[in-house]
N, C-alpha and C positions, 0 to 999 in steps of 0.2 A: 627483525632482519638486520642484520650486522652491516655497516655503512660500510664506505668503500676505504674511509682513510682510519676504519679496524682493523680492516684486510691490509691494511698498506697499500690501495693500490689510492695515488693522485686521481681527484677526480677529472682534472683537469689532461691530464695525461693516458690514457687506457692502453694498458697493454693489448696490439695487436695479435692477436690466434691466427697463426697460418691454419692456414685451412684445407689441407693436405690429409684426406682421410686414407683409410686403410685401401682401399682400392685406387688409390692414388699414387701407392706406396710400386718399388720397383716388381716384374715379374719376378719368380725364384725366389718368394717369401715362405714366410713359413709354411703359407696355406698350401702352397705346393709341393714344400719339402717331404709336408705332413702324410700329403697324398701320394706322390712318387716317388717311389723306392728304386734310387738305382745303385747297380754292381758300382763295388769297388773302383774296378778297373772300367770305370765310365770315364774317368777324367782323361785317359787317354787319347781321348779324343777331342780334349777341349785345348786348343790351343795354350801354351803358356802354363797352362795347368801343372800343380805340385810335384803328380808323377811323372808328368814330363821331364821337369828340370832337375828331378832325383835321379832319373834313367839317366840323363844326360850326363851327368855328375859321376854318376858309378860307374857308366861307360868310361868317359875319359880318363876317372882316378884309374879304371883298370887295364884301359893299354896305355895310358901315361907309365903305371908299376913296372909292369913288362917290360915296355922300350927302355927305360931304365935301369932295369936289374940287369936286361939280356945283351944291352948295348953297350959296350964302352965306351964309345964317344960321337955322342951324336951331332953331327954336324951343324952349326951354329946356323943356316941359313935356313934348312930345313923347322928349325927351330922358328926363324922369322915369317918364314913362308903359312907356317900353320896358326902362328898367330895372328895375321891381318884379318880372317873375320871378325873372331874377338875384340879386336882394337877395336873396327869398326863400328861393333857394336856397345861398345863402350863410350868410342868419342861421341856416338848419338845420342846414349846418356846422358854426355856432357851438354850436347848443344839445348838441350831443352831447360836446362837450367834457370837461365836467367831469366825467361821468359817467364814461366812456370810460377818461379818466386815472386817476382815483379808483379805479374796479373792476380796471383791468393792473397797476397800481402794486401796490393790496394785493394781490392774486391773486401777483403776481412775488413780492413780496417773500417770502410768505408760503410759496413754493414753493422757494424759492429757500433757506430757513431750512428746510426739510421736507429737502431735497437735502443741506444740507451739515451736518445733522446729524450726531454720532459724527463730526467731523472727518475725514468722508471726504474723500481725498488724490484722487481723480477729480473729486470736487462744487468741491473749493477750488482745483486746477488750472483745470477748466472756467470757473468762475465769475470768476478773478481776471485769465484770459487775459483773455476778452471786455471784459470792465471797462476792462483797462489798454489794449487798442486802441482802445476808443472810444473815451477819455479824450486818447490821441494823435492820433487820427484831427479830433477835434474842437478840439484844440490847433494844429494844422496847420492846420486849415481857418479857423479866427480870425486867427492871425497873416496867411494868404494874401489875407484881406478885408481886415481893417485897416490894411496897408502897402501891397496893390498894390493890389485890385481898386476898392474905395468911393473910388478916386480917378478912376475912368475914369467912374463912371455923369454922367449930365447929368440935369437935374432937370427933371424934366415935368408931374408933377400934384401939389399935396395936398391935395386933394379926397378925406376918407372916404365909401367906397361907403357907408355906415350916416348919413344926413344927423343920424341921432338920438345918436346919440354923441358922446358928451363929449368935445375936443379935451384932452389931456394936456398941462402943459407939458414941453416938452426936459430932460433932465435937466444936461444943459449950463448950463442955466440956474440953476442952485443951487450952490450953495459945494459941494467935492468932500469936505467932513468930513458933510455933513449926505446927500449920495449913497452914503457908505461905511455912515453911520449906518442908515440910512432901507434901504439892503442887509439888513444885517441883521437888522433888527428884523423884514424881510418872511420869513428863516426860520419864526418863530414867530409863529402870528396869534394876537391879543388875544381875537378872536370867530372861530372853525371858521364860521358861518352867514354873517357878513358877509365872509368869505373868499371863498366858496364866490358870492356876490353879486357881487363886484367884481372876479371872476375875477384874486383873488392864485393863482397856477400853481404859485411857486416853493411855498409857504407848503401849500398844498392837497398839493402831492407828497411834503413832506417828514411832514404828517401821514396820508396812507395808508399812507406806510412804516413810521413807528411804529406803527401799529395791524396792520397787514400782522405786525410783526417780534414782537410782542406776542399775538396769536393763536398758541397751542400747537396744537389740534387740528385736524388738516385736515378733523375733519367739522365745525365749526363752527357754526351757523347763518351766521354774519356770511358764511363761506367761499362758502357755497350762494347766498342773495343775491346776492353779488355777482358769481360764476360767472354767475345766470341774467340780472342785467341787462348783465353784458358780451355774451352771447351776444344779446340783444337788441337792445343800440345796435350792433353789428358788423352785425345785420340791417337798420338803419338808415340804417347808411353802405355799407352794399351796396349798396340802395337809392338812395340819394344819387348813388351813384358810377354807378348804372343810369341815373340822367336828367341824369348830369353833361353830354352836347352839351348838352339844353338850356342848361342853366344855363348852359354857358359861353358860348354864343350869343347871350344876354343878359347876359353880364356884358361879353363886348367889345365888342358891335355899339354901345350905347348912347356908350361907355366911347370907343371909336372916333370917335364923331362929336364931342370935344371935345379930343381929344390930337395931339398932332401926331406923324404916322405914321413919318414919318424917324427921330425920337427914337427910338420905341419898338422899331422893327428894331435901332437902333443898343444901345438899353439890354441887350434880347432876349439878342444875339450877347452880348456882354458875360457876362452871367449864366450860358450855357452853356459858358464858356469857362472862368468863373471856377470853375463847377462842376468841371466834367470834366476842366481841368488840373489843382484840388487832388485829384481821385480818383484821377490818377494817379501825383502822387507818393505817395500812402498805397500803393496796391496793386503797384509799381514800385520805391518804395524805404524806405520803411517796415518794411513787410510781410518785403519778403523778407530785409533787414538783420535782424530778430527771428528770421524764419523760419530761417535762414543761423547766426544765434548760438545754437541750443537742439538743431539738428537736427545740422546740416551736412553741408545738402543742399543742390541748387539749386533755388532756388524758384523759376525761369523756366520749367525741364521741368515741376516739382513742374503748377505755372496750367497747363499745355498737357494737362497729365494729366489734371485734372480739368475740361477744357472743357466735357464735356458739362453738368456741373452750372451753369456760371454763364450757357454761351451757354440752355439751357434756363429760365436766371433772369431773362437780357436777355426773351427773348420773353414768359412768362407774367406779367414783375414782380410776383410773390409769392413769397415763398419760402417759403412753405407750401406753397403749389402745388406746389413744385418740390423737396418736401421726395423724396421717392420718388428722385428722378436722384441727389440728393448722398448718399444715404444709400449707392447702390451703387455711386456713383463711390471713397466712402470704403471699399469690402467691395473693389472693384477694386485699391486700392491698400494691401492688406495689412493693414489697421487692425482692429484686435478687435471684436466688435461691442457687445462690453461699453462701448467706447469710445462712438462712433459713433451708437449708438444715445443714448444719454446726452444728448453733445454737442452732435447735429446738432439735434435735436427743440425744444433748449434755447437753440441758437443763432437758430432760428426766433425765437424770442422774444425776448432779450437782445443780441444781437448786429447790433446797425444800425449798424456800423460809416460805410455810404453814405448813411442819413441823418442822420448826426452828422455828418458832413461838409457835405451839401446846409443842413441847419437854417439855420446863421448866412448860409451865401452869397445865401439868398434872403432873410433877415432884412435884412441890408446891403442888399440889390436894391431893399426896398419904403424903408427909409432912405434910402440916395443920392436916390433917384428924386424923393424929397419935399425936400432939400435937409438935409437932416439929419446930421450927421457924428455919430459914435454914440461917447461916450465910452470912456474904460479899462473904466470899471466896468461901461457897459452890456455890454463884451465879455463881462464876469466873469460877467454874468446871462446874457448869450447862454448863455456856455458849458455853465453851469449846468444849467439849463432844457433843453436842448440832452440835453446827455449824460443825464439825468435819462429825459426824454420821449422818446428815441431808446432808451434801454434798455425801456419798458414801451410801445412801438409798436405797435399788430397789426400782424402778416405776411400785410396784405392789400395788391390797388395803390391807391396816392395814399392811404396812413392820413397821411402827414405833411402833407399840406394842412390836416388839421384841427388840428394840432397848431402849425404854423407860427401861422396866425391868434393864438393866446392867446401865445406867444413874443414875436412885434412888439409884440403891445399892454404886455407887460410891461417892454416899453423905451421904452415911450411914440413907439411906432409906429404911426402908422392905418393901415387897410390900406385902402389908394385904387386905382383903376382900373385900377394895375398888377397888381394880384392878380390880376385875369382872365388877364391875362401867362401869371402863373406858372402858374396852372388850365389854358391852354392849351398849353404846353409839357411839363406837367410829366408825359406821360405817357410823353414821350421820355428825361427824369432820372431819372424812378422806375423804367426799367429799369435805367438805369447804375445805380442805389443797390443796387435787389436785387443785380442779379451780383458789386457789391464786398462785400455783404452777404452771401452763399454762400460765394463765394471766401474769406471769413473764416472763416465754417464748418469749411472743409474743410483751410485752414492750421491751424486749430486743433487740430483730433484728430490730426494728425500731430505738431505738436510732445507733447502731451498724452501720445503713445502714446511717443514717445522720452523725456521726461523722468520718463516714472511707472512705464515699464517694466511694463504691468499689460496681461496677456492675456487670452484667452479659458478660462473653465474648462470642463470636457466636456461637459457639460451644453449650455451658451451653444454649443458648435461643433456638436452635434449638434442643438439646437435650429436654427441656421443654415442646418444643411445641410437638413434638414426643408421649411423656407423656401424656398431656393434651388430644391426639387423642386418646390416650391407653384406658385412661382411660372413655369419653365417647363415643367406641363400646363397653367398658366392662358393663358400666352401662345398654347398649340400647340392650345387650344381656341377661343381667339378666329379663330385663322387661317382 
């Protein structure tokens, strides 16, 4: 029998197995996808749900058209008057913001230093993969805006949906020593309160992390806090994302009757293209060039293997949700579950590979669109902000809507009528994100399990198989 520091694991150090079996895993798993077959037209009725916010969207593109074509000059008030739900349901985006970031950020951080305690060779695998993908994933996706795409958009509105907001000036407009300077100084804020007021993003992320990295005990009080107001604002933006048709039915229809429609199809196609070509070179050749170099395997069979997991991530866009398919798509494909279990849970959370990519392209969308060409630097802060806010995400659908809002602004981008754009499309991108966001997942504990060489010990197998039985009498009692 192979000793522990074969395996790489310190003896002195043992990697903890959460111990979250398959019936522990959320309702609406596979086991019941398997078994219940519903109509199409079931979402209808789920709050928030895809068809909803589509109905919504088509509704409004289609008497927004009308009022448009038919009207000649629609009154600028009636205009105002149609947009206050919208607003409102947008400034509520806003407010949940800082809070949001503030509590994932330390919670991450803080778990994430809890995990790779004793220098465990699984925690500093796991943790330096994901990292180093995003960081390329988000690398890729900036250079693919910067040279190609922010050159195709055509400028349509810059009109702030928020009439009360303070127009920024362009950062274009300042000497590039005092954009470099004025970069940095936004690391560290002068005042944590007038930070937290002026929503500095970068500045606020880099001090949850230090307080996150600075907390020893995971019972904390500060821990618990901030567990239960994450758990709260998530219940918020559930919410949110439960009357999102509204809101987005009022942020285009109005938003509609002042832009001009050609444009907007033409900007639309643009932004989906720019999106979803950069995600495929990440998961196409990226990916599997890494994958390819640590394994040496093919990562093309490897993706077809695990379909279940990402095509199950296109459709629920969570991967939370959809944590249950990849955990056994990863037990299907030989993986230990000391891995596995680790990885995927943690991936959940750290591993947004698809919206580190999406971040900047919709950043660029609401810049072009305003006429705005976004400097070197601002890229630096995209990226930043980006990889930063893309790592401490919830693994809910559409979290990066909220998160996009405070990113523009921190490049001195307002977000104008196009954002209703992206609210209405994005239900369609936040699948493609999830699925390249699983799929990262699940490339991941395979290179993990080839480079670390670390199995399952008897315990963990026989636990598994425990599992494995759990789970089908649970499936053959549902039937």
């Amino acid at each position: 029998m192979a000793t522990k520091e074969a395996k790489g694991m310190p003896e002195e150090h043992p990697v903890q197995v959460p111990t979250n079996s398959s019936s522990d895993l959320p309702r609406g798993s596979i086991m019941e996808e398997e078994t219940i077959k519903r109509p199409w037209y079931h979402g209808f009725k789920q709050p928030g749900h895809a068809l909803q916010i589509i109905t919504a969207a088509v509704l409004a593109i289609a008497i927004g058209v009308v009022v448009a074509t038919q009207v000649d000059e629609i009154p600028e008030t009636a205009i105002t008057l149609l947009g206050i739900i919208g607003n409102l349901w947008l400034r509520a985006l806003k407010a949940v913001v800082l809070p949001l970031i503030v509590c994932s950020m330390l919670l991450a951080v803080t778990r994430l230093r809890q995990m790779s305690n004793g220098g465990s060779l699984l925690a500093k695998w796991t943790v330096g993969y994901y990292i180093i993908t995003t960081l390329l994933s988000i690398t890729v996706s900036c250079i693919m805006q910067g040279l190609v795409w922010s050159k195709q958009y055509t400028v349509v509105d810059n009109t702030p949906l928020d009439e009360n907001d303070k127009s920024l000036p362009n950062t274009e407009e300042r000497p590039v020593a005092i954009v470099v300077r004025d970069m940095f100084y936004s690391f560290i804020p002068a005042n944590i309160v007038a930070a937290l007021a002026n929503d500095e993003l970068l500045a606020i992320i880099i001090v949850a992390i230090i307080v996150g990295y600075l907390i020893e005990s995971p019972h904390s009080p500060i821990i618990r806090v901030a567990e239960e107001i994450e758990r709260m604002i998530t219940k918020v933006i559930n919410f949110l994302i439960a009357v999102a048709p509204i809101g987005v039915f009022f942020l285009i229809l109005p938003n509609l009757m002042k832009l001009d429609i050609g444009e907007i199809g033409s900007n639309l196609g643009i932004l989906i293209g720019a999106t979803l070509s950069t995600m495929l070179i990440h998961i196409l050749v990226v990916v599997p060039i890494i994958f390819f170099a640590f394994t040496r395997m093919n990562a093309y069979s490897y993706w077809i293997k695990i379909s279940p997991a990402w095509i199950t991530a296109w459709g629920s866009a969570s991967s939370a949700a959809t944590l249950s398919v990849t955990l056994r798509c990863a037990k299907e494909r030989g993986i230990p579950a000391i891995i596995y279990k680790f990885a995927c849970p943690l991936g959940c959370l750290i591993n947004m590979d698809g919206t580190a990519i999406y971040l900047p392209a919709a950043c660029v969308f609401l810049a072009s669109t305003q006429g705005i060409t976004l400097a070197p630097t601002a890229y630096v802060i995209v990226a930043l902000l980006s990889t930063l806010a893309s790592i401490g995400v919830s693994p809910i659908p559409s979290a990066s809507l909220v998160l996009l809002i405070m990113i523009a602004r921190s490049v001195n981008v307002e977000i104008t009528g196009m954002y209703a754009v992206i609210v209405a499309i994005d239900w369609l991108l936040d699948r493609f994100r999830t699925a390249i966001n699983v799929s990262g997942d699940l490339f991941a504990v395979m290179i993990i399990y080839k480079q670390t060489g670390i199995e399952d010990p008897l315990e963990v197998i026989e636990q598994t198989a425990q599992e494995t039985d759990a789970a089908e009498k649970d499936a053959a009692n549902r039937v």
